[in-house]
N, C-alpha and C positions, 0 to 999 in steps of 0.2 A: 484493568484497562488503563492502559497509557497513552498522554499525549505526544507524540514525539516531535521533537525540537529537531526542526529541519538545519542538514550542513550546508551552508552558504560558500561554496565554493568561490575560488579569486585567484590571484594574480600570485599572490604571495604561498598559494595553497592553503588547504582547508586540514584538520584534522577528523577522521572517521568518527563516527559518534553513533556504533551501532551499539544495540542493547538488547538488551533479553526480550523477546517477545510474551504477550499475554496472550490468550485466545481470541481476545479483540482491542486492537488497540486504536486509536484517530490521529489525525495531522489536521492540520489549517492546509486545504488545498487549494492553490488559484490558480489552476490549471498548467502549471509549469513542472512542477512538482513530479520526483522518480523517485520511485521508491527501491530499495536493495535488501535485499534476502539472502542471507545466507545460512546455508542447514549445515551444521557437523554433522548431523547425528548421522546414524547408520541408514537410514530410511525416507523414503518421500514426503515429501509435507506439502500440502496444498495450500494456497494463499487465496482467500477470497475477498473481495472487492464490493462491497456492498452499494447498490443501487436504489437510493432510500425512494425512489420515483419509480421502481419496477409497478409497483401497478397502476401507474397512469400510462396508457401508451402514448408512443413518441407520434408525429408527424404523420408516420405512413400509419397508424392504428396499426404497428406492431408492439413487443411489449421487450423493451430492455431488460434481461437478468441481469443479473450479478454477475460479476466473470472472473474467473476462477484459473491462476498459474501453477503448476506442479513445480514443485523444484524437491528433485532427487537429492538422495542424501549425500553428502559432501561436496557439494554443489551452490553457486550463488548465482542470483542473476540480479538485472536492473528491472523493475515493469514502471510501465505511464510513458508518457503523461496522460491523466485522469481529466477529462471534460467535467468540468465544473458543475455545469449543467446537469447533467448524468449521475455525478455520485456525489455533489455536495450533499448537507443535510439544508436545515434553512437557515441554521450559523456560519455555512461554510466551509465546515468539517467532512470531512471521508472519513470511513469506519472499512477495519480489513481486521477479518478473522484469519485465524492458523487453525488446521486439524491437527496439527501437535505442536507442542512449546519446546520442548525439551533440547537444549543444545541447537535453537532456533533463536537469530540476531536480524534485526532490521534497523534502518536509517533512513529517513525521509535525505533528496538531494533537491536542495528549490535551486531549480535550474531559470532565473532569472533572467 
């Protein structure tokens, strides 16, 4: 499990700071925050988003999962921004699992 060190984009540009993914890694999320995925590999990898508050329900006493992005193999995408509320833990942290690691790179973007 890794923290990742969110890219602060600017005026001057930012350089990419994607890394090897673990099967679960965390960021410091305050709600601004996109995360970037991108799979080499030959096959689909799913990115899940963990919802440390899924079993209290929300407002309407419905029950928030976890929610879950495919991204095909050689394929990247952007996902968030992440409600605070919703997938912080009580530090502040978001937690997102991979069902595969392998030739799979992520970067948190704190979109500020």
């Amino acid at each position: 499990m890794a923290l990742y060190t969110p890219v602060d984009p600017n005026l001057v540009g930012a350089v990419p700071n994607l890394v090897a993914v673990a099967s679960s890694d965390t960021f410091h999320n305050n709600g601004r925050c996109i995360l970037h995925i991108k799979n080499a590999s030959g096959g689909s990898v799913t990115a899940t988003i963990d919802d440390p508050n899924s079993r209290q329900p929300d407002a309407a006493q419905a029950f928030n999962p976890d929610v879950q992005l495919a991204i095909a193999g050689g394929a990247e995408k952007y996902w968030g921004p992440f409600d605070p509320n919703r997938f912080n833990d009580v530090n502040g942290i978001a937690t997102v699992a991979y069902s595969a690691t392998a030739s799979v790179t992520a970067e948190v973007i704190d979109c500020a």
